[in-house]
N, C-alpha and C positions, 0 to 999 in steps of 0.2 A: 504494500500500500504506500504510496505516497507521503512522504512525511511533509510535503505544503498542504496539505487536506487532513495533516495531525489536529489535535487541538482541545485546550475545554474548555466546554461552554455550560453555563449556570441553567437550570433546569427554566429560568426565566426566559432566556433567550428562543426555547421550544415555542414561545407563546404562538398561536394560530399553524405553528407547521403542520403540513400533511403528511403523516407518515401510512404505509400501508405494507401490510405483512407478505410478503409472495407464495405461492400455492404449493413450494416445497418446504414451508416449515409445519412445524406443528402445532397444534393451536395452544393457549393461554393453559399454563399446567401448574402454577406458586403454587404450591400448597400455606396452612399455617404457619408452619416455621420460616421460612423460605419469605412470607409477606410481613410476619411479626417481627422478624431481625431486620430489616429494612427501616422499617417504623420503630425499632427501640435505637437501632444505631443513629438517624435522625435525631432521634427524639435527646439520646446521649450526647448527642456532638453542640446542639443547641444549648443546655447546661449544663457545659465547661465551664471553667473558670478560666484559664489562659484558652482562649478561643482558637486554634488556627486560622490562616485567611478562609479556609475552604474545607469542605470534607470532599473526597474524591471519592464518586462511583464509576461502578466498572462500564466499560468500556460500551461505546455503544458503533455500529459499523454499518453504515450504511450508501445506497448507490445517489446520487442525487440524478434525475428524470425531470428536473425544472422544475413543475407545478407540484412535486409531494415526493416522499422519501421514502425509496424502497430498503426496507429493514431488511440486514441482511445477517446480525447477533444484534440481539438484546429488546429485542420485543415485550420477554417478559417483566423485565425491570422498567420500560417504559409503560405500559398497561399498569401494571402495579401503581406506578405516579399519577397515572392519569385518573386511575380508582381513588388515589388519595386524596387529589386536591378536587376529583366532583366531592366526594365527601365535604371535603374543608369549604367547598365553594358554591356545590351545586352547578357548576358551568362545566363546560368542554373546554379544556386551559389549549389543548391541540386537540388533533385530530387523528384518531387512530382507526384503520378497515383492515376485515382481512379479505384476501383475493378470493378464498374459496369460500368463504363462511359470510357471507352476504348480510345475514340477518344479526351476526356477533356484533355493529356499527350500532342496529338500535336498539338493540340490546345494554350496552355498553350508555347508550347515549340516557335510556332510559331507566338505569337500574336502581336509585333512590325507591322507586315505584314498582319495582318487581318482588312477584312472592316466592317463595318457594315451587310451588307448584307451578311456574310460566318459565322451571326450570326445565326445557324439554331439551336439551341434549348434551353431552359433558361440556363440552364449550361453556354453556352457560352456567353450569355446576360452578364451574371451576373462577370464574368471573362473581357470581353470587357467593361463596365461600369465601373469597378474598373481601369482597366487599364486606362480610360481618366482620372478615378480623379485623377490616379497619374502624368497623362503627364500634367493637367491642375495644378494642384498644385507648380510642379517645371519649369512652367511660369515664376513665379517670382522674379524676377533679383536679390530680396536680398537674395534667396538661394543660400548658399552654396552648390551644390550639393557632393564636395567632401567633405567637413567636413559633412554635412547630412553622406553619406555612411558611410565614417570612424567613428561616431559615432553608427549610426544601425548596422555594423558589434562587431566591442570592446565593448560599452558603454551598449550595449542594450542585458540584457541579459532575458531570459526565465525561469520562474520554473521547471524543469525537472523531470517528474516522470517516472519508468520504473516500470511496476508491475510487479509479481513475474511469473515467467515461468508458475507455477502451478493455477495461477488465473484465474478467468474467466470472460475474456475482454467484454462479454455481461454483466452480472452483474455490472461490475465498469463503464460503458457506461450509464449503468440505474440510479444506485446511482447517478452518477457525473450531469444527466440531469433532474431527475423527479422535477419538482417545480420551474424549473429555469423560464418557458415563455409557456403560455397555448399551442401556436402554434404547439411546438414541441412532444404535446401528443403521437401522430401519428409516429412517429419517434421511442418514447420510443416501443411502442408496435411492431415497427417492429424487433428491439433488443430481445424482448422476443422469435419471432416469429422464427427472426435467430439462436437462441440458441442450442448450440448441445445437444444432448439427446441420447440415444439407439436404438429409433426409426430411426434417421435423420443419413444420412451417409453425404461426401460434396457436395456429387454431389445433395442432398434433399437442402442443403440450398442454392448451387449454382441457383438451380429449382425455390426457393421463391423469392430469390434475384433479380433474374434479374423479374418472374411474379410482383412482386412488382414495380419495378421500370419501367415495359412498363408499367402497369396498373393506375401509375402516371402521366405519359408523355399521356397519350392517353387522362386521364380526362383533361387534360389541351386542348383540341382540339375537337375537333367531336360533333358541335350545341350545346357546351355550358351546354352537359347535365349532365355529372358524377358530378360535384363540386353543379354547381349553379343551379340545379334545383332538387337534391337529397339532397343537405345541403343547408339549407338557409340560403343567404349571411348575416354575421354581417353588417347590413344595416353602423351602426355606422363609426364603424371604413375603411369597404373598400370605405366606399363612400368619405371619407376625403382623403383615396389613391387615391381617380379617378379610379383605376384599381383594377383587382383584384391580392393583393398583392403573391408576387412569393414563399413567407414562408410558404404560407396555402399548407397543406397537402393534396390536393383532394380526396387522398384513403382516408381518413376520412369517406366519404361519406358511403362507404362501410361498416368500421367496425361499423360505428353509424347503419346500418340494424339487426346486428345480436345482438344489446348491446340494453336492457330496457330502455327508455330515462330518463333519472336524469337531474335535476339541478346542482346537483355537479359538482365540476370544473374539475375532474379530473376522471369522473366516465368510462369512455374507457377504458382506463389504469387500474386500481382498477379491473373491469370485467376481462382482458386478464391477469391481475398480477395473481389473484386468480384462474385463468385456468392454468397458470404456474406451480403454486406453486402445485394444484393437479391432475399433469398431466394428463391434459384434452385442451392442446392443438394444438395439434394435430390435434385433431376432428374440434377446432374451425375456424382452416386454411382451412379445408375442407369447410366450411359453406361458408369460407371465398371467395377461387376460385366460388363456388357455386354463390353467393351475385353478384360477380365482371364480370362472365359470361350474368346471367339473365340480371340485373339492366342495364350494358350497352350496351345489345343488342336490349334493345328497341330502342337505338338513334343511333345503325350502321347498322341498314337496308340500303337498297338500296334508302328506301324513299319511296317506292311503295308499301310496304307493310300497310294496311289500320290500322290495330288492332294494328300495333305497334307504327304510330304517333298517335293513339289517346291515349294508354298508357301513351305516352311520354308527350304529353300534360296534360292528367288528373294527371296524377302527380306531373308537376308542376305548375298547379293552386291549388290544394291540399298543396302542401309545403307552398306556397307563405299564404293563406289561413291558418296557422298555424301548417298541421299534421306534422306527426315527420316520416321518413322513415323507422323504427322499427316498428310502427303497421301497413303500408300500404305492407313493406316486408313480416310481416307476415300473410297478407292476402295472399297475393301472394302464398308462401309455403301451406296454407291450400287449394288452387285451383289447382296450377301450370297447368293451362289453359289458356290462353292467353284470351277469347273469355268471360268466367266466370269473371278474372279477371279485364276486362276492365268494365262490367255489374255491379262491384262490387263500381270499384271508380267511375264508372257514377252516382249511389245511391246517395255517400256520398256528392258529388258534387248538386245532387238536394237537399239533406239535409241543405245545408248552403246556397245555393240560395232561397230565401224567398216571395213567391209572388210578382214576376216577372214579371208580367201581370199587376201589377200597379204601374211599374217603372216609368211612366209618373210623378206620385206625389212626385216622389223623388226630393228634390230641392240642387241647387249647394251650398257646404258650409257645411251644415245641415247634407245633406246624403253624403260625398264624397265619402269615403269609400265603400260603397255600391255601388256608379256609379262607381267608378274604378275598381271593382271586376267585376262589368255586363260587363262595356265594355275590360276587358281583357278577358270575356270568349266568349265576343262577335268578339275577334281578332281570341280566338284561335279555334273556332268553322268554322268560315270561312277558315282558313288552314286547318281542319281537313277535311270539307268538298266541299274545291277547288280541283279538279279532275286534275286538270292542274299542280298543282303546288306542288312540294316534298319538299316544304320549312318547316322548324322548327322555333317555336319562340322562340327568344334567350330569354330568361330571366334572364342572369347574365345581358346584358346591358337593361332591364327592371328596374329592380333594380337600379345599380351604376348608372345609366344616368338618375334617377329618371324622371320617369315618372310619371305625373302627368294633369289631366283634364284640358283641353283647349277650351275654347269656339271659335267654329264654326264660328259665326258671331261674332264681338268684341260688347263688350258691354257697352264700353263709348269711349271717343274722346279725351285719353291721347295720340294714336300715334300721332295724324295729330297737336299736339301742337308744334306752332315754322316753320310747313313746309310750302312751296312755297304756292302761290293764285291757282297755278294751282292743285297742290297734294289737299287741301283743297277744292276746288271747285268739285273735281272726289270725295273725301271722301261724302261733303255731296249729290251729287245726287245718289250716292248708298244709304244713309242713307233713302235718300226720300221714297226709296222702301220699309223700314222696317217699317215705321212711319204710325199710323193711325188719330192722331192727328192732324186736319185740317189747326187749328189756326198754330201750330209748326210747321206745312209742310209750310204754307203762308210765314212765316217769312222766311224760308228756302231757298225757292226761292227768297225772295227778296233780300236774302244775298248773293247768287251766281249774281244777276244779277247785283247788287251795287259793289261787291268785298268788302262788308264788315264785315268782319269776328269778331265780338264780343264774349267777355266772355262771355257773358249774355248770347249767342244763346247756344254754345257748354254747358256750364249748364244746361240749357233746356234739349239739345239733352241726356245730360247724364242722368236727372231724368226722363225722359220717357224711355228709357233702363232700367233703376233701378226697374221701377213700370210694364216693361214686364214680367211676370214670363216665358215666352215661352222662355226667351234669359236665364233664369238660370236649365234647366230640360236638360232632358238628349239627347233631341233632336236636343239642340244645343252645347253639347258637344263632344269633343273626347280628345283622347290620346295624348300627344305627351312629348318630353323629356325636361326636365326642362332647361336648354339652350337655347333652341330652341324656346319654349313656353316666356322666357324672352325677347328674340329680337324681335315674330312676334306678341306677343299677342293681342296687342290689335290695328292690322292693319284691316284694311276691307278686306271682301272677297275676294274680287280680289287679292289682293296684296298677303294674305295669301295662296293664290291656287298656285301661282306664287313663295314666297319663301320655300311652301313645295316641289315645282317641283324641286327646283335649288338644293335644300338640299339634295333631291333623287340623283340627277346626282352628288353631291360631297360622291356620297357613306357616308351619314348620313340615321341614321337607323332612319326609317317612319314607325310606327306598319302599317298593309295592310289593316285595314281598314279606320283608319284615311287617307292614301292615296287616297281607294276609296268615301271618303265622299267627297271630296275636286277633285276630278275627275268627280263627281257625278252621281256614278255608279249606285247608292240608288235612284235614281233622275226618276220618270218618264218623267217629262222634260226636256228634256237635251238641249234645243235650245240656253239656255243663260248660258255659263258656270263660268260668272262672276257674277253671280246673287244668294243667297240660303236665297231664300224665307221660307214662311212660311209652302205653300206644301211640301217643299223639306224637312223641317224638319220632317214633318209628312209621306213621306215616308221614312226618315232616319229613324222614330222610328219604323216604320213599317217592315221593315229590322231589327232590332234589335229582337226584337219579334218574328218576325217568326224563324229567325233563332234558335235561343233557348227557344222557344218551349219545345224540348225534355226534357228540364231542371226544367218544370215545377213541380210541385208536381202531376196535374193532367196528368201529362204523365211521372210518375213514372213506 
């Protein structure tokens, strides 16, 4: 860049500029920390006591186009300002657009006056969020709010770079972001993508720009499947988010099909830079509509299409199972038959299922893994083949919501510590049912009849549970989410049937067949549905089985 186009300038001097965002970045993403440090560092430089002339922010790079300033870094710390002083002000101090996000301008212009609810797409989240931190911030009575202002207008000045006419704003976009935050890979590579060439006229990159950015928005929607079930969620880190974080790129998804999978950190970028560089990409954006067509029309069917939820399914028990969406894509291309292709991940899918038919001996602890993997194909086989029902199983909240094996029947007597005669007295005559232990049954009754509930019994009651092996097999396990699984787990069946019910009706996500065990659909008895006996286990496991069957290796 040019150091006669160096320079800084006081956030005053912004007053009426037009700046506008270009189609290859990504939209407005500060979170609280990120907008809070901004506004306490202000807020701290303002009352010093030896003042410096200036507080210096970071850098801002942009192309000058005459009539408005195409942002090329640092949008976000501009928007952030522009949030502050509507706040301090209620005006538009400049002018900030983004090229693709048309409706973010009035949005932004009118957001004093927006609710929650007129928050219809992350864009706006993310613009609305920052706006509270700042109205929540200048709460506090020992702000100045005018000395704040009259400092971030004077005091607070910017690195100002203008590149040269002749430069090219894709390249200095690349340079300025490659290495800064693994997140933004996906970003760099749209830069490459947007890049003018001989081939591409603007109305070609206007074409990419916007397919890019619905093909963003869409993965973020539609059962869960472009992101979280084509890229497998960094368990780590989004699980400490609770959510899946708004920075992840979902097109990811996509360019990771047509790219060889590497360990390397940066191997996306590396693959489409080296397409750049010998122009060959071109071709690869074609692959790329190609990728972002196929892969997400298995999950916007109507639902009624048979071959395409089980696609949708075998691929992500496949991902979740380790493959990488680079060699299951390029099964795909070597078929491009829907009917072959799904025969194909059925295969591989009996391939990692392993003598299945003697899942009984799997014991809890030992094998988890293995029952968690049965009975998630045992969820997702039952939607595939419920006739009734065009549901999809989300498996981004499979993941974050960590699910994890819950026993069916509890298998010691840590809930009922502490509660009423009467909650204890229901606890053990359910117990009674499970127990074959004569002597232990004797005492059982004589302590419902006396009301006297001793350590010593519930002891007992626990090492006889301990030494059942039927209460640690898969018969009396299932799924459920790790929250959920901490408040109910080790309640009796009654109680458990009862707060998965309540769970359902608060719109908490119940995988459907942990639902139906606890409904006891599996059940050929159905007369006591506070009761899951020993049959009932054994036709739960019998249901388990028959149903995947087909997953056998002998019915390969």
């Amino acid at each position: 860049m040019n150091q006669e186009n160096q320079s800084l300038r006081a956030i005053e001097d912004l007053k009426d500029k037009s700046f506008i965002v270009p189609s290859y970045q990504r939209g407005y993403r500060w979170g609280e920390r990120e907008v809070q440090a901004l506004l306490q560092d202000i807020c701290d430089f303002a009352q010093m006591q030896n003042q410096p002339d200036f507080y210096c922010l970071q850098p801002v790079v942009v192309k000058n186009n005459k009539e408005e300033y195409q942002i090329i870094d640092g949008q976000q710390r501009l928007t952030t300002i522009f949030l502050i002083i509507k706040f301090l002000e209620n005006k538009d101090f400049f002018h900030i657009s983004y090229k693709t996000r048309l409706k973010s301008t009035d949005f932004l212009k009118n957001i004093k006056d927006k609710s929650k609810k007129e928050v219809e797409n992350i864009d706006f989240y993310h613009f609305h969020k920052a706006y509270e931190v700042i109205q929540k911030f200048f709460k506090d009575e020992n702000i100045d709010k005018d000395e704040f202002l009259k400092t971030l207008l004077n005091k607070c000045k910017v690195l100002w770079y203008e590149i040269a006419p002749k430069e090219n704003e894709n390249e200095v976009f690349i340079r300025l972001n490659i290495g800064k935050i693994p997140l933004e890979e996906a970003e760099n590579i749209k830069a490459l993508f947007l890049s003018k060439n001989d081939e591409l006229d603007s109305d070609d990159l206007k074409r990419r720009a916007e397919l890019w950015y619905q093909s963003e928005i869409e993965a973020r929607k539609n059962r869960d499947f472009r992101y979280c079930v084509l890229n497998k969620i960094n368990e780590k880190e989004d699980i400490e988010n609770k959510i899946l974080k708004d920075d992840i790129q979902r097109i990811e998804a996509y360019l990771k099909s047509l790219v060889p999978y590497s360990k390397e950190k940066y191997y996306l970028f590396e693959y489409f830079y080296k397409c750049y560089k010998n122009g060959t990409l071109n071709d690869q954006w074609s692959e790329l509509e190609n990728a972002i067509s196929t892969l997400s029309g298995f999950a916007s069917g109507d639902g009624n299409d048979k071959i395409d939820r089980e696609i949708f399914h075998y691929l992500g028990f496949l991902i979740l199972s380790g493959e990488n969406i680079y060699s299951l894509y390029k099964e795909w291309k070597n078929y491009t038959n829907k009917e072959l292709f799904s025969q194909k991940l059925l295969a591989k899918i009996q391939n990692k299922i392993s003598k299945i038919e003697n899942m009984e001996q799997l014991r809890y602890k030992k094998d988890n893994a293995k029952i968690k993997e049965i009975l998630l194909l045992f969820n997702l086989e039952y939607l595939i083949r419920e006739e009734s029902s065009n549901e999809y199983f989300k498996f981004n909240r499979f993941v974050l919501e960590q699910w994890s094996l819950e026993h069916i029947y509890a298998q010691n007597s840590k809930s009922i510590k502490g509660k009423d005669n009467e909650s204890i007295t229901q606890w053990l005559e359910e117990t009674l049912l499970y127990i074959d232990d004569d002597k232990l049954k004797q005492e059982i009754k004589q302590s419902i009849k006396e009301s006297n509930f001793a350590d010593e019994l519930f002891n007992e009651i626990n090492d006889n549970f301990k030494n059942d092996e039927t209460l640690h097999t898969i018969q009396n396990l299932t799924l459920l989410d790790k929250d959920s699984n901490s408040r109910i787990g080790n309640q009796i069946f009654s109680q458990k049937r009862k707060a998965i019910q309540k769970l359902g009706e608060q719109d908490k996500l119940i995988p459907i067949a942990t639902r139906k065990v606890f409904e006891k659909v599996f059940s050929e008895n159905k007369s006591n549905p506070d009761i899951f006996e020993q049959k009932d286990q054994e036709d739960y496991l019998a249901a388990i089985k028959e149903s995947l069957k087909r997953y056998t290796k002998e019915n390969k």
